[in-house]
N, C-alpha and C positions, 0 to 999 in steps of 0.2 A: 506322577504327582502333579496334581493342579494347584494353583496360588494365585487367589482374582488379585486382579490390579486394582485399586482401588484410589480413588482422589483423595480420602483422608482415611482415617485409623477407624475402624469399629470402636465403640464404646462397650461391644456385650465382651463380657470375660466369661466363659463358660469353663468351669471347672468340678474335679472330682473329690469326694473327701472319702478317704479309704479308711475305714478299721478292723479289726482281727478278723472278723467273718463279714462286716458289711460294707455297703457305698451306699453316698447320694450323691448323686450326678447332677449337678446344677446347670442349666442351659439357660437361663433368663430370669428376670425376678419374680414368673410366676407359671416354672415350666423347671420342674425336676423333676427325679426318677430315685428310688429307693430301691433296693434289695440284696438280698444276703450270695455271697459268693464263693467259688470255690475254683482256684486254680489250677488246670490242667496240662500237661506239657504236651507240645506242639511239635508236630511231625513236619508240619509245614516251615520254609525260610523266605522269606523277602531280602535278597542279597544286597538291597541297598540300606538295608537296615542296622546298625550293630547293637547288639544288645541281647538280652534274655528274652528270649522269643515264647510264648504261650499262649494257653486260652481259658480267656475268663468265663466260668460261666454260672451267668445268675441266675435265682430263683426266687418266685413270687415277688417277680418286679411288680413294683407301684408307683403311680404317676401321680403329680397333683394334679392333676386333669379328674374330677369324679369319674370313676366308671374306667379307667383304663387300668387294667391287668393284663400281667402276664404270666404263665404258670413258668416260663425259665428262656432266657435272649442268650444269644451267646456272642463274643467279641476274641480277634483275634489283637495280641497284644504283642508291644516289644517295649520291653523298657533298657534304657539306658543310663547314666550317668545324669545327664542333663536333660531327658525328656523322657515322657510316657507316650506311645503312637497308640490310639485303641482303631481297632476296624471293625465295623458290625458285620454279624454275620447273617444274625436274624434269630431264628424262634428256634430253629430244628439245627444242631450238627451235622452234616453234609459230610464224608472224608473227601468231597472236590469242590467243596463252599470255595466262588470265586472272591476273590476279596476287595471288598470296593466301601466307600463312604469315609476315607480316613480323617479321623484327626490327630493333630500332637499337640500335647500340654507341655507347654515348657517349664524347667522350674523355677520360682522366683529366685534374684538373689535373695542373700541375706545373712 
């Protein structure tokens, strides 16, 4: 796991909003991603992980960027108590997709 060092705090909050079948996945204030999802269980374990380990995976992703689709991405997930880790996978299901690019959402108080 990598963690830049950094002189002050980011300002970007990149966050998910999940409901019954969809997400938008927010990266910036003119950089998201939409589409409809379906949870699959996961053979794979990341031992440093604790949590409900699975894989997301979406269909007829949409970007606000004009012009970027995708017909289905797929992400390896763990969620936990106190966070969501997503890891991209890419376009294609793999069964030896290496796993890299993570992030974790933590959840706010409240």
């Amino acid at each position: 796991m990598e963690v830049p060092i950094m002189p002050s705090s980011l300002d970007l909050i990149a966050y998910w909003v999940f409901t019954k079948s969809s997400y938008r996945r927010i990266m910036d204030e003119r950089l998201s991603f939409s589409a409809k999802y379906t949870l699959l269980e996961s053979e794979k374990r990341i031992p440093m992980f604790e949590g409900t380990h699975f894989i997301l995976h979406a269909k007829k992703v949409r970007s606000s960027i004009p012009g970027v689709k995708r017909p289905e991405e797929f992400f390896y997930g763990v969620l936990s108590d106190e966070s969501l880790t997503l890891f991209y996978l890419g376009t294609t299901l793999k069964k030896d997709a290496p796993i890299s690019q993570g992030h974790m959402y933590e959840k706010k108080g409240g």
